[in-house]
HTML snippet that shows the backbone in 3Dmol.js (N, CA, C, O; Angstrom):
<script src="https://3Dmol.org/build/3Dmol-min.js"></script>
<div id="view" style="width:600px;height:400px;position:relative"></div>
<script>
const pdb = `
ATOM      1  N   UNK A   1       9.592  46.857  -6.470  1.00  0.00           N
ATOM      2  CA  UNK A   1      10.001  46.524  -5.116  1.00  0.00           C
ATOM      3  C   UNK A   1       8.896  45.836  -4.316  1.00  0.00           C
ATOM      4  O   UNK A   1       9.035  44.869  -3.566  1.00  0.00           O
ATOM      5  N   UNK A   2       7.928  46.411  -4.568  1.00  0.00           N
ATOM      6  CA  UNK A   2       6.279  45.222  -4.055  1.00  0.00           C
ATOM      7  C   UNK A   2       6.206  44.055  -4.301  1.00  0.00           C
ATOM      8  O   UNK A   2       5.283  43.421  -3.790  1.00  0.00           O
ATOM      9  N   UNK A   3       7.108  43.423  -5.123  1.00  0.00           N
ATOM     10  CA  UNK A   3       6.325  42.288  -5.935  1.00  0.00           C
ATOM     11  C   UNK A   3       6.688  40.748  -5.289  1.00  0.00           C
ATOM     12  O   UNK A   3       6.205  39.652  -5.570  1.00  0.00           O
ATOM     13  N   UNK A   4       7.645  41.095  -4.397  1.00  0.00           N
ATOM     14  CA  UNK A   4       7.704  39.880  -3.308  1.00  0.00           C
ATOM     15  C   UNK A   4       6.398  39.991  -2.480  1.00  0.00           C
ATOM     16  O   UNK A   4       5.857  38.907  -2.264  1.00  0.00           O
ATOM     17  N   UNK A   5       5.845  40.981  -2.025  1.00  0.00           N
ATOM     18  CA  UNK A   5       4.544  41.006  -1.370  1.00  0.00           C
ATOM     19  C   UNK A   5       3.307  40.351  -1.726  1.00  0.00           C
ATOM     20  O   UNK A   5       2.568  39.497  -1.237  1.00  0.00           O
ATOM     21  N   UNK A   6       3.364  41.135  -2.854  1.00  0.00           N
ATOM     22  CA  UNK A   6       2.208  40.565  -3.683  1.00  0.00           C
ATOM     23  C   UNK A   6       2.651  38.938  -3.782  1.00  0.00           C
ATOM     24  O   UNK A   6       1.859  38.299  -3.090  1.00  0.00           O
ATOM     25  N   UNK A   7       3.420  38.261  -4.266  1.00  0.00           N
ATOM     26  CA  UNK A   7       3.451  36.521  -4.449  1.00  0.00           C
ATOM     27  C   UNK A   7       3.305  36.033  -2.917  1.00  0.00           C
ATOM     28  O   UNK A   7       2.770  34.940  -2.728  1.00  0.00           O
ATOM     29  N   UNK A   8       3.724  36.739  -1.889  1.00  0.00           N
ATOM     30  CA  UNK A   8       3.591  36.229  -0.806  1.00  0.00           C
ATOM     31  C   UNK A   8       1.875  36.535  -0.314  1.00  0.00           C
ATOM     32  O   UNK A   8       1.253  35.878   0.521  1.00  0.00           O
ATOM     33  N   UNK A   9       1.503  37.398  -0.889  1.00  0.00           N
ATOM     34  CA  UNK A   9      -0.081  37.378  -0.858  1.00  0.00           C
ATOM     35  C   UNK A   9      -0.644  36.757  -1.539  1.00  0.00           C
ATOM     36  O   UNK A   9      -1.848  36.695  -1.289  1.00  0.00           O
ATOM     37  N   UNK A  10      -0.172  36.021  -2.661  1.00  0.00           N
ATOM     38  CA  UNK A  10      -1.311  35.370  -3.358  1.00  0.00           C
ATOM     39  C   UNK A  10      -1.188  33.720  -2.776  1.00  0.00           C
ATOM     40  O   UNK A  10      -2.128  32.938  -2.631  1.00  0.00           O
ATOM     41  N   UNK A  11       0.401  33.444  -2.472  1.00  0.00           N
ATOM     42  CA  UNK A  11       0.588  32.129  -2.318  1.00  0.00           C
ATOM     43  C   UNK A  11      -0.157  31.900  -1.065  1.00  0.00           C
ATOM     44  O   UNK A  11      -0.710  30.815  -0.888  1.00  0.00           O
ATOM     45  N   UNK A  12      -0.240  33.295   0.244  1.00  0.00           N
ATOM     46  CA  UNK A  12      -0.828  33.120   1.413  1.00  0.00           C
ATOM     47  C   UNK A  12      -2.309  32.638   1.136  1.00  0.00           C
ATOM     48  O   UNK A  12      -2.757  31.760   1.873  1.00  0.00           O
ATOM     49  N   UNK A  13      -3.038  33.111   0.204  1.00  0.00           N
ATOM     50  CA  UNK A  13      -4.532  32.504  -0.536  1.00  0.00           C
ATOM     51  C   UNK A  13      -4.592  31.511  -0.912  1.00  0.00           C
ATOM     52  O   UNK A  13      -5.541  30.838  -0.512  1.00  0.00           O
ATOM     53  N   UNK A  14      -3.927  31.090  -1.568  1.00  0.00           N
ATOM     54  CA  UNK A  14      -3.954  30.250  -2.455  1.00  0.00           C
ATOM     55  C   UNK A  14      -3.839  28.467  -0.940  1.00  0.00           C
ATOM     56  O   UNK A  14      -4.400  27.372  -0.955  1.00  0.00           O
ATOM     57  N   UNK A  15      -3.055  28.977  -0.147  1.00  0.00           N
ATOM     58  CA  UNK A  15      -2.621  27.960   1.157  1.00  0.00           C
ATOM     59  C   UNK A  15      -4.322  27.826   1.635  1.00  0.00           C
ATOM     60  O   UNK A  15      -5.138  26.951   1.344  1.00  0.00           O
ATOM     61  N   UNK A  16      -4.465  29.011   2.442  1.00  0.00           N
ATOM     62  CA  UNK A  16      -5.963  29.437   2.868  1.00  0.00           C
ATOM     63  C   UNK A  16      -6.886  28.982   2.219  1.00  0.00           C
ATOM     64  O   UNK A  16      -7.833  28.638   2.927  1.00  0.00           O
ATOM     65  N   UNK A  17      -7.088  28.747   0.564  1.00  0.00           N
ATOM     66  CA  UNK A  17      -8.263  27.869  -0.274  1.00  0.00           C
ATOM     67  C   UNK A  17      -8.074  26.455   0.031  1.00  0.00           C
ATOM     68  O   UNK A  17      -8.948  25.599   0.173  1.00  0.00           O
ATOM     69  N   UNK A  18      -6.469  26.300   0.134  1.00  0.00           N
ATOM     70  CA  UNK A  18      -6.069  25.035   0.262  1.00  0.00           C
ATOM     71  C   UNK A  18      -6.900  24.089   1.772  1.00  0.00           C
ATOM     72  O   UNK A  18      -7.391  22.999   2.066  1.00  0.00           O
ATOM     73  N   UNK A  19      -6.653  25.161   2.222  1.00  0.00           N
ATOM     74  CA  UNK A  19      -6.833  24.309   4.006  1.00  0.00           C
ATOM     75  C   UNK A  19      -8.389  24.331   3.962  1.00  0.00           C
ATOM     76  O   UNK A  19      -8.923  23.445   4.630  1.00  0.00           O
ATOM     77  N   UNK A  20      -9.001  24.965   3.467  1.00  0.00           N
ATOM     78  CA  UNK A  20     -10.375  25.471   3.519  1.00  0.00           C
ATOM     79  C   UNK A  20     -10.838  24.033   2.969  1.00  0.00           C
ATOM     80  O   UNK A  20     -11.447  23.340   3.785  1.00  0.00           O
ATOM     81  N   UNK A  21     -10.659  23.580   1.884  1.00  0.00           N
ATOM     82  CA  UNK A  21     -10.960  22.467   1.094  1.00  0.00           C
ATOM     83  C   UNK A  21     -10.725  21.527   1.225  1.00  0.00           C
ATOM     84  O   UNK A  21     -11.435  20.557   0.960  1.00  0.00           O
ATOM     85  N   UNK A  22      -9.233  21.533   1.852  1.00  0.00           N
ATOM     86  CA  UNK A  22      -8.946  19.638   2.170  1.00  0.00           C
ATOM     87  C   UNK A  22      -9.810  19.050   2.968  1.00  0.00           C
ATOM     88  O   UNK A  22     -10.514  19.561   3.840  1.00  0.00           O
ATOM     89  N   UNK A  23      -9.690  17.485   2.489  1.00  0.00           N
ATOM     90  CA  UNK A  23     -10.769  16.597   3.235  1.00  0.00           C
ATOM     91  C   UNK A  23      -9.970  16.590   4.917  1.00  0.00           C
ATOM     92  O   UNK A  23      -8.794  16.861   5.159  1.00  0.00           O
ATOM     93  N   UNK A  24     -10.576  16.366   5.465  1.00  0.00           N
ATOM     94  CA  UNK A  24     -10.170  16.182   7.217  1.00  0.00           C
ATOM     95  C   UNK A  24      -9.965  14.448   7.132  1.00  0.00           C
ATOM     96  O   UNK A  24     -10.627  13.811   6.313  1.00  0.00           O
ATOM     97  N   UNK A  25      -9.052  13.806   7.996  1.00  0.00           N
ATOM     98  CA  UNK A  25      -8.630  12.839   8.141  1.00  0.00           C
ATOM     99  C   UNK A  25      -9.575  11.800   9.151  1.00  0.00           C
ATOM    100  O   UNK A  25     -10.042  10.673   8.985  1.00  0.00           O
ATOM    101  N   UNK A  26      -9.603  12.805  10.299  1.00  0.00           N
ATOM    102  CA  UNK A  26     -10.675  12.894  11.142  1.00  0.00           C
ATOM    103  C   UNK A  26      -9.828  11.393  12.060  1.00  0.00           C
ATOM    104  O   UNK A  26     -10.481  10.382  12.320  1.00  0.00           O
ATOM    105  N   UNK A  27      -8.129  11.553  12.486  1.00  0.00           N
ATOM    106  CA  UNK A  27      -7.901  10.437  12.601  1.00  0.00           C
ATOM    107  C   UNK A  27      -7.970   8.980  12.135  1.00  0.00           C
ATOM    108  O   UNK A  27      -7.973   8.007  12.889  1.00  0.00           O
ATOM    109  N   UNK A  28      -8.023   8.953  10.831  1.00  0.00           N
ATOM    110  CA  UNK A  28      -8.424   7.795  10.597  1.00  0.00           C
ATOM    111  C   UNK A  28      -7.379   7.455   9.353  1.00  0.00           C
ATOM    112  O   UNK A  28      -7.019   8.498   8.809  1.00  0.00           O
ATOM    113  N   UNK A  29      -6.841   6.347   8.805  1.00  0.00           N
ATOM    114  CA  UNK A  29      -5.820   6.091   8.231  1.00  0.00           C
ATOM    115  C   UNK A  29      -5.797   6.502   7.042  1.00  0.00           C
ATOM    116  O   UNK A  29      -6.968   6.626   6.684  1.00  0.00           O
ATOM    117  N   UNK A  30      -5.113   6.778   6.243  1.00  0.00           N
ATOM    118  CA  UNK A  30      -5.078   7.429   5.167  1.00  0.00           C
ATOM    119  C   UNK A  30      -4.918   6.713   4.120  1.00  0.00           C
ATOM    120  O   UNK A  30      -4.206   5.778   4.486  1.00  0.00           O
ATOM    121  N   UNK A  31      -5.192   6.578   2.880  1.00  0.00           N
ATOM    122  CA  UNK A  31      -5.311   5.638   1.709  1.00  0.00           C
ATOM    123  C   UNK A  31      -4.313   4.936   1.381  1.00  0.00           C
ATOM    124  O   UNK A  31      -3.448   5.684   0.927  1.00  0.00           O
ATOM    125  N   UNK A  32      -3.964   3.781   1.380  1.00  0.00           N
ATOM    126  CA  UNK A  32      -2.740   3.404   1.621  1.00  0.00           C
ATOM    127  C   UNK A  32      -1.492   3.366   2.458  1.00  0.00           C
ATOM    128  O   UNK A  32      -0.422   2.760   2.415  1.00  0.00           O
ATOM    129  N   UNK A  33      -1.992   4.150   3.142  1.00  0.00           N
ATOM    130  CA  UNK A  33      -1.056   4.139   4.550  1.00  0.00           C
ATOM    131  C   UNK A  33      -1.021   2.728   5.325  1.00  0.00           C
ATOM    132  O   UNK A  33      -2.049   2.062   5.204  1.00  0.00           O
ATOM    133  N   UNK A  34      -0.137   2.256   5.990  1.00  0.00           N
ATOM    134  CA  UNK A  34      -0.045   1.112   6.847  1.00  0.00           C
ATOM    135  C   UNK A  34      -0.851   1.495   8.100  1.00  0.00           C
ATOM    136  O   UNK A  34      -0.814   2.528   8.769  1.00  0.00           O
ATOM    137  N   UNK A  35      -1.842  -0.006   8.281  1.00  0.00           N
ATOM    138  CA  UNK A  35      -2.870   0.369   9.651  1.00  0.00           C
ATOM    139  C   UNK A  35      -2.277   0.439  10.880  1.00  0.00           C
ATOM    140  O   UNK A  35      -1.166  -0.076  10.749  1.00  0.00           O
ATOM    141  N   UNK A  36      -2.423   0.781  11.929  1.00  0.00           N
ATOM    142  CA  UNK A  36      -1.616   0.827  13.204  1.00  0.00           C
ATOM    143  C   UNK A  36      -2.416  -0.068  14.317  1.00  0.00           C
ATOM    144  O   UNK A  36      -3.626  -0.165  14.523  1.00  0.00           O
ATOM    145  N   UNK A  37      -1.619  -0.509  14.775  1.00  0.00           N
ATOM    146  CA  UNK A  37      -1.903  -1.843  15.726  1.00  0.00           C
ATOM    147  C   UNK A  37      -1.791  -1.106  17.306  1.00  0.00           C
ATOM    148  O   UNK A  37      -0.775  -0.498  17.646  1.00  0.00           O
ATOM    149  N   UNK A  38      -3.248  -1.294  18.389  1.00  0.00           N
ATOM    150  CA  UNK A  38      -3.101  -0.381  19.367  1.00  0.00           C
ATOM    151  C   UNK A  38      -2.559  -1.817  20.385  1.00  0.00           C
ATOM    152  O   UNK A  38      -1.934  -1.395  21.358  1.00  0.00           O
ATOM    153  N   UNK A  39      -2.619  -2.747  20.376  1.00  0.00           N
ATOM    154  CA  UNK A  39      -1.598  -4.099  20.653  1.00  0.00           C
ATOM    155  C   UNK A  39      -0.780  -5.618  20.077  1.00  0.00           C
ATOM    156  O   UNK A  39      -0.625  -5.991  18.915  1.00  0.00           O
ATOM    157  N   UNK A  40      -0.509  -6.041  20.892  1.00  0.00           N
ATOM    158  CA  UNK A  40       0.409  -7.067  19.651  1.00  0.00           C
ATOM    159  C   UNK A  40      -0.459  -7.589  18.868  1.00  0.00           C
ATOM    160  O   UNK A  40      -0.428  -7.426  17.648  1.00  0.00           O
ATOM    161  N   UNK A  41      -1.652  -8.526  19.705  1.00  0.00           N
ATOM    162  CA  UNK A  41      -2.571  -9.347  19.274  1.00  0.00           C
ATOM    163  C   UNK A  41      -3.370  -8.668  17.406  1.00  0.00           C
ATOM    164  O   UNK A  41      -3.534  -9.253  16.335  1.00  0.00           O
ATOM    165  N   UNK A  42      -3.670  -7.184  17.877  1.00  0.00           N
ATOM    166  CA  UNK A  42      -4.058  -6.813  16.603  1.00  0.00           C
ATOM    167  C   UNK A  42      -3.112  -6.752  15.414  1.00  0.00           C
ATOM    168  O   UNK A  42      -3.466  -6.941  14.250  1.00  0.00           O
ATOM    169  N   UNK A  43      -1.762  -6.446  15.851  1.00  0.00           N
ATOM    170  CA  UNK A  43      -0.645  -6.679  15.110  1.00  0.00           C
ATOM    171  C   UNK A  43      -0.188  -7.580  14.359  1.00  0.00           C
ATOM    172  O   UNK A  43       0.525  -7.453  13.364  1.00  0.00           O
ATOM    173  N   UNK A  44      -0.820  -9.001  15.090  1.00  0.00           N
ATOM    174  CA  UNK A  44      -0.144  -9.901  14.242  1.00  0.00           C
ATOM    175  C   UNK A  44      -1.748 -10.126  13.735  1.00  0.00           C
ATOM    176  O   UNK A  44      -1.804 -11.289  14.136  1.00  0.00           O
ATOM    177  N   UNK A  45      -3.022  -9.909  13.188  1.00  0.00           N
ATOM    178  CA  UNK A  45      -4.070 -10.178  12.945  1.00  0.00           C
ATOM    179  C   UNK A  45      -3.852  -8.967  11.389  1.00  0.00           C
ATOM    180  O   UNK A  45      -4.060  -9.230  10.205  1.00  0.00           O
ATOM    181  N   UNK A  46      -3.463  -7.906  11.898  1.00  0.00           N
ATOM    182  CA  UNK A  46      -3.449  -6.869  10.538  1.00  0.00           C
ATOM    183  C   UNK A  46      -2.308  -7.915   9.782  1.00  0.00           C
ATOM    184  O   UNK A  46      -2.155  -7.686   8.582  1.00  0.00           O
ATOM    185  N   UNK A  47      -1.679  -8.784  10.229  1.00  0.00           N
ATOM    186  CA  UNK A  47      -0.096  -8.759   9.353  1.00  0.00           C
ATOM    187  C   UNK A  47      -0.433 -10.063   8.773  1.00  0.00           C
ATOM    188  O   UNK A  47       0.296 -10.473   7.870  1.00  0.00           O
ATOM    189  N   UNK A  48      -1.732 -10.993   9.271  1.00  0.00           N
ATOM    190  CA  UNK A  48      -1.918 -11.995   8.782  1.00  0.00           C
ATOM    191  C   UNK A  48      -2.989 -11.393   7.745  1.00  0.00           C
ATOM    192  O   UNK A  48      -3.109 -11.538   6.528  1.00  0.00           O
ATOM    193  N   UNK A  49      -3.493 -10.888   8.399  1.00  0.00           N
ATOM    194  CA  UNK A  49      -4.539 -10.340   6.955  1.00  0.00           C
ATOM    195  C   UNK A  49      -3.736 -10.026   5.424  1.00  0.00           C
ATOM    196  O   UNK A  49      -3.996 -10.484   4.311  1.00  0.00           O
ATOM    197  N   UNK A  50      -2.718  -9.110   5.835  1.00  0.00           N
ATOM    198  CA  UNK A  50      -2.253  -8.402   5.034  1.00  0.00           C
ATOM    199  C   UNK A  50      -1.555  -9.440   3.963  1.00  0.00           C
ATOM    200  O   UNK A  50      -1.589  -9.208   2.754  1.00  0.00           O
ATOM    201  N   UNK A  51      -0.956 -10.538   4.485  1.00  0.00           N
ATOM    202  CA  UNK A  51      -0.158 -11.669   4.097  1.00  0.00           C
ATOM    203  C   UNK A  51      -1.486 -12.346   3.263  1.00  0.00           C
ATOM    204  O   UNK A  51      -1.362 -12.816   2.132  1.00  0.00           O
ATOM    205  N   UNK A  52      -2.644 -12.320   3.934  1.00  0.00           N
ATOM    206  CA  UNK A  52      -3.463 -13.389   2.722  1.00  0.00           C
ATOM    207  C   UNK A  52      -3.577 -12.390   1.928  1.00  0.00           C
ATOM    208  O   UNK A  52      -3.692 -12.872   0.801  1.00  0.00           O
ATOM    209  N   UNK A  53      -3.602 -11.551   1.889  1.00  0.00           N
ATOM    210  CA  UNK A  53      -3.965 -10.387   0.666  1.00  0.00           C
ATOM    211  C   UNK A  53      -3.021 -10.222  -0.272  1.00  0.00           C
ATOM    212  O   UNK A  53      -3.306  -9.823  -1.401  1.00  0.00           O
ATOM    213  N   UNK A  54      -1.824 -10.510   0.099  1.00  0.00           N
ATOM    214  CA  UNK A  54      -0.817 -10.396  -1.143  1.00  0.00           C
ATOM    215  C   UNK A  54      -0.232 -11.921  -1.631  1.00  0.00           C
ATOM    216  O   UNK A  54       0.547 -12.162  -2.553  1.00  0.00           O
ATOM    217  N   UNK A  55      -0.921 -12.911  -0.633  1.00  0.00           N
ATOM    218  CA  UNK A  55      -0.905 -13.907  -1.487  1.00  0.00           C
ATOM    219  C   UNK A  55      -2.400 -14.602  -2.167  1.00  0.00           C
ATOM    220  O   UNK A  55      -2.513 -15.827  -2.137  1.00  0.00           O
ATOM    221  N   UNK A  56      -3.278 -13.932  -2.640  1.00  0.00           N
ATOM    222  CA  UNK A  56      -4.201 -13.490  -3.375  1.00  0.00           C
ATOM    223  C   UNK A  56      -3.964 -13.304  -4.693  1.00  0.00           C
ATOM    224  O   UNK A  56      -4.124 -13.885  -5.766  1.00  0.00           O
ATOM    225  N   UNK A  57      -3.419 -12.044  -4.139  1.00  0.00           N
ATOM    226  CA  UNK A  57      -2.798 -10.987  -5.398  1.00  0.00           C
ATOM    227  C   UNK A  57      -2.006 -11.965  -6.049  1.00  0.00           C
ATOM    228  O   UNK A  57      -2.243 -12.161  -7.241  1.00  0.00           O
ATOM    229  N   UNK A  58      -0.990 -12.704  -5.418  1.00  0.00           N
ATOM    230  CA  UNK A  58       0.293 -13.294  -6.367  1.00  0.00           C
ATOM    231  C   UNK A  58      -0.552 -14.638  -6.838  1.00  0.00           C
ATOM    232  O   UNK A  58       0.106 -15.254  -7.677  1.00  0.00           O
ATOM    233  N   UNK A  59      -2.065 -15.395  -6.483  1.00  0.00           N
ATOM    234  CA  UNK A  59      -2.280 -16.074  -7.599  1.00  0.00           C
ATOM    235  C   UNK A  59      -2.926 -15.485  -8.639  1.00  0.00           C
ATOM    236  O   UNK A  59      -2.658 -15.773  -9.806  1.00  0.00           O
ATOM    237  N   UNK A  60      -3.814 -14.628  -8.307  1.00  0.00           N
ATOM    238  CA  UNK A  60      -4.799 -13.397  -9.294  1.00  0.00           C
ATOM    239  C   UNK A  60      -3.524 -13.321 -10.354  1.00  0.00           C
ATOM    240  O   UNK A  60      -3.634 -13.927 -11.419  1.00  0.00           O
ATOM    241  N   UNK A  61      -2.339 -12.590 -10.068  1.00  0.00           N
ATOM    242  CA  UNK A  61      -1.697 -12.461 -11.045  1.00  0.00           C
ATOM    243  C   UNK A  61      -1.023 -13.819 -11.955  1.00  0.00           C
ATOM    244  O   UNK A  61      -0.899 -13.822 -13.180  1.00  0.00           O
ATOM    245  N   UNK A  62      -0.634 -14.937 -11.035  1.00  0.00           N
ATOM    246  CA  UNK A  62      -0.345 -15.868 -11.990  1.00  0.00           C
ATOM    247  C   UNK A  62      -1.635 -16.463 -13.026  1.00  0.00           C
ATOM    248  O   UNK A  62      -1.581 -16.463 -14.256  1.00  0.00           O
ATOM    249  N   UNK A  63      -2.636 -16.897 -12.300  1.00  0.00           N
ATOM    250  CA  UNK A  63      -3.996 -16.935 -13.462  1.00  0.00           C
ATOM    251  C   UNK A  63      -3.783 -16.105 -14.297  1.00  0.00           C
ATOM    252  O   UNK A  63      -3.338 -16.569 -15.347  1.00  0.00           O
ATOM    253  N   UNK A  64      -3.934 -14.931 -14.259  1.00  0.00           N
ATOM    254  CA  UNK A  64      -3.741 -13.710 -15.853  1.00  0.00           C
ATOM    255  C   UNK A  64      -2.917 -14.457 -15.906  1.00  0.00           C
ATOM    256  O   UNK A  64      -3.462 -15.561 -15.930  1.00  0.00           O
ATOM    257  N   UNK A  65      -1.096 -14.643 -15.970  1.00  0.00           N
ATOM    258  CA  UNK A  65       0.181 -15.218 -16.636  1.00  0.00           C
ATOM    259  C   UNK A  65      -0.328 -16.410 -17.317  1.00  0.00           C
ATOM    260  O   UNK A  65      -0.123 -16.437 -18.530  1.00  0.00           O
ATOM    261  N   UNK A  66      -0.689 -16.988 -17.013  1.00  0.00           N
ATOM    262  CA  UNK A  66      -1.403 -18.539 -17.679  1.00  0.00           C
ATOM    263  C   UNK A  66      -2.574 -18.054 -18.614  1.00  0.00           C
ATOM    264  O   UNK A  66      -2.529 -18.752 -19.627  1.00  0.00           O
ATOM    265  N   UNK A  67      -3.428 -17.299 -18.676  1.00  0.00           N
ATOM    266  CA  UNK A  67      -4.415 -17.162 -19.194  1.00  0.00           C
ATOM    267  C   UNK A  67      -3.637 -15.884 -20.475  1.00  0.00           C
ATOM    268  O   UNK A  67      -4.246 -15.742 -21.535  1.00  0.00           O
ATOM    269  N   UNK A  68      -2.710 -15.299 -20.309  1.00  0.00           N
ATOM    270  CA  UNK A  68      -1.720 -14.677 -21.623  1.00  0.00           C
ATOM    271  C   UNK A  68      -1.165 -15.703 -22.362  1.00  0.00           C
ATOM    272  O   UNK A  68      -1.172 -15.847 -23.585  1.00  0.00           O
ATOM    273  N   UNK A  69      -0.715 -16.357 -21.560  1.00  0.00           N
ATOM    274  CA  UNK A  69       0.476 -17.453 -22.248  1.00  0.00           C
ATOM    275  C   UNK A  69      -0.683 -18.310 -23.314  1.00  0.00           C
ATOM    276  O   UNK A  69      -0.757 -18.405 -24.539  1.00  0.00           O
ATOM    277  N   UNK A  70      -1.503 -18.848 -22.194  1.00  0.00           N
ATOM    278  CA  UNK A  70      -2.192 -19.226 -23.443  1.00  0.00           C
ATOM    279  C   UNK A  70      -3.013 -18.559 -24.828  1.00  0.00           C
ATOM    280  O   UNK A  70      -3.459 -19.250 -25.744  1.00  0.00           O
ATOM    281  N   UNK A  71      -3.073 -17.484 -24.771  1.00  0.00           N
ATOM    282  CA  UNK A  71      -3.676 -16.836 -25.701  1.00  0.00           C
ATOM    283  C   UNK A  71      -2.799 -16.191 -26.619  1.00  0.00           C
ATOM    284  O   UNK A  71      -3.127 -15.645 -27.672  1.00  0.00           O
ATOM    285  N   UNK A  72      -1.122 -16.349 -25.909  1.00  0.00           N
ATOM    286  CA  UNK A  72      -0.223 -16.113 -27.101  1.00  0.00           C
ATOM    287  C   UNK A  72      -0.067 -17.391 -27.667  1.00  0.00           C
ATOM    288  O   UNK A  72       0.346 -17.234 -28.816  1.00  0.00           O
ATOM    289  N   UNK A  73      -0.199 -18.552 -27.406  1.00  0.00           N
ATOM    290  CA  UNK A  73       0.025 -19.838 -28.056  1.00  0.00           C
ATOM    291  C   UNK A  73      -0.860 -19.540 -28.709  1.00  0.00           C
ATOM    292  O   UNK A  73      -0.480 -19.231 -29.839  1.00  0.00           O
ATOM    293  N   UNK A  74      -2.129 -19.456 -28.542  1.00  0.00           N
ATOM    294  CA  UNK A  74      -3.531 -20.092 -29.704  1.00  0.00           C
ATOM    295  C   UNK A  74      -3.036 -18.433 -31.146  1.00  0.00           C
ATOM    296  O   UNK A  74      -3.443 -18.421 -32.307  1.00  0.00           O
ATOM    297  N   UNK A  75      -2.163 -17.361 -30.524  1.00  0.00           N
ATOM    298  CA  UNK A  75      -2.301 -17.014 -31.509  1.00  0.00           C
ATOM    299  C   UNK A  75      -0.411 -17.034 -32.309  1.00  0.00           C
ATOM    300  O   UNK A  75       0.090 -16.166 -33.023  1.00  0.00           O
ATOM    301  N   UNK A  76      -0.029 -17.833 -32.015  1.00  0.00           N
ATOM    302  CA  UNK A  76       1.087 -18.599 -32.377  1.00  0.00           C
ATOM    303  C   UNK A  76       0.842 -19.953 -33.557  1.00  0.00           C
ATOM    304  O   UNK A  76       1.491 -20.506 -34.445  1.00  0.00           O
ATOM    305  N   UNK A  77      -0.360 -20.045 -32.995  1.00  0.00           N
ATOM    306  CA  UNK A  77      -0.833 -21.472 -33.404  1.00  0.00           C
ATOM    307  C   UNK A  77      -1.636 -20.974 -34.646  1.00  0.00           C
ATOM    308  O   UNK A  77      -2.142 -22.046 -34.979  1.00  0.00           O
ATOM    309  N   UNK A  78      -2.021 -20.198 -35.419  1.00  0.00           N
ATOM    310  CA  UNK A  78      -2.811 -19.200 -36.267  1.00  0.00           C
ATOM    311  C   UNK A  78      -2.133 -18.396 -36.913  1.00  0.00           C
ATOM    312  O   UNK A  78      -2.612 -17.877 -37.921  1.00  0.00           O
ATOM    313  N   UNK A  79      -0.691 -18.067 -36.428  1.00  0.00           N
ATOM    314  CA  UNK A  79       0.069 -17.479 -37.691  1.00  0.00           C
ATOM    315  C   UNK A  79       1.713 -17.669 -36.840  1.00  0.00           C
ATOM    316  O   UNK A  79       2.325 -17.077 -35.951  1.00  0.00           O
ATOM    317  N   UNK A  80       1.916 -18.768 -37.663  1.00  0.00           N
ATOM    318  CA  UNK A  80       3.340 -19.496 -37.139  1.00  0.00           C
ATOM    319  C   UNK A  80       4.432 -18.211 -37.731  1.00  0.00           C
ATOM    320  O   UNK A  80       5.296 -17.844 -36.934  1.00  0.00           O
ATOM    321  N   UNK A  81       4.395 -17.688 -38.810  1.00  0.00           N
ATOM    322  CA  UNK A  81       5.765 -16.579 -38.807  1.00  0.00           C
ATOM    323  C   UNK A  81       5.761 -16.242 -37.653  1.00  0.00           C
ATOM    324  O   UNK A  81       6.945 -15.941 -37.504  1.00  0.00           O
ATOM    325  N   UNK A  82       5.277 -16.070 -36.703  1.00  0.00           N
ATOM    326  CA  UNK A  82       5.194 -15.013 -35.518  1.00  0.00           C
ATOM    327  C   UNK A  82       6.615 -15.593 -34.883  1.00  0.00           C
ATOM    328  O   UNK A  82       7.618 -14.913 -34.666  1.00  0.00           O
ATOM    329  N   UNK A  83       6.514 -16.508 -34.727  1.00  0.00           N
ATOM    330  CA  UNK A  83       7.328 -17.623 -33.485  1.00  0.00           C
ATOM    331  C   UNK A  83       8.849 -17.780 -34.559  1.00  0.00           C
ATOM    332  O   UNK A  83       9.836 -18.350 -34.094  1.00  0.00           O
ATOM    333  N   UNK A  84       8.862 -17.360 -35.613  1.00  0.00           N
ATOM    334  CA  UNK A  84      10.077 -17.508 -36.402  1.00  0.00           C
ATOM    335  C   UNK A  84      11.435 -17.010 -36.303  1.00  0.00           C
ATOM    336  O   UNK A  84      12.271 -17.319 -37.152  1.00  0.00           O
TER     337      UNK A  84
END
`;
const viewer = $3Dmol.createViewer("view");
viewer.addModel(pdb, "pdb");
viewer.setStyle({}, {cartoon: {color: "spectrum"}});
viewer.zoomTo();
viewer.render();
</script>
């Protein structure tokens, strides 16, 4: 008949190690979280940023696509069954 007590005592510890340990935020944005804009002006400055950053990313990734493609040709080109 105790033994709801007891899990509710250990899980109550187990919370308590928890809080004890987590990092504090300390207000400040969280890893991947979207930044918050305290007016428009910064708003549209985070959103232009953010825009060169993922069009970055989308040539970063086409270079790799071109730089596979070609390295499946040269090894296309070195053992033709492949392509059969």
């Amino acid at each position: 008949l105790m033994m709801p007590a007891y899990y509710l005592m250990v899980i109550a510890v187990i919370g308590l190690v928890t809080g004890i340990y987590m990092k504090e935020t300390a207000n400040l944005p969280l890893k991947g979280a979207t930044p918050a804009a305290s007016d428009l002006q910064e708003a549209k400055e985070i959103l232009r940023e953010h825009h060169d950053n993922i069009e970055q990313k989308i040539e970063d990734i086409d270079a790799e696509i071109a730089q596979l493609q070609a390295k499946r040709s040269r090894l296309v080109d070195q053992h033709p069954r492949i392509n059969e």
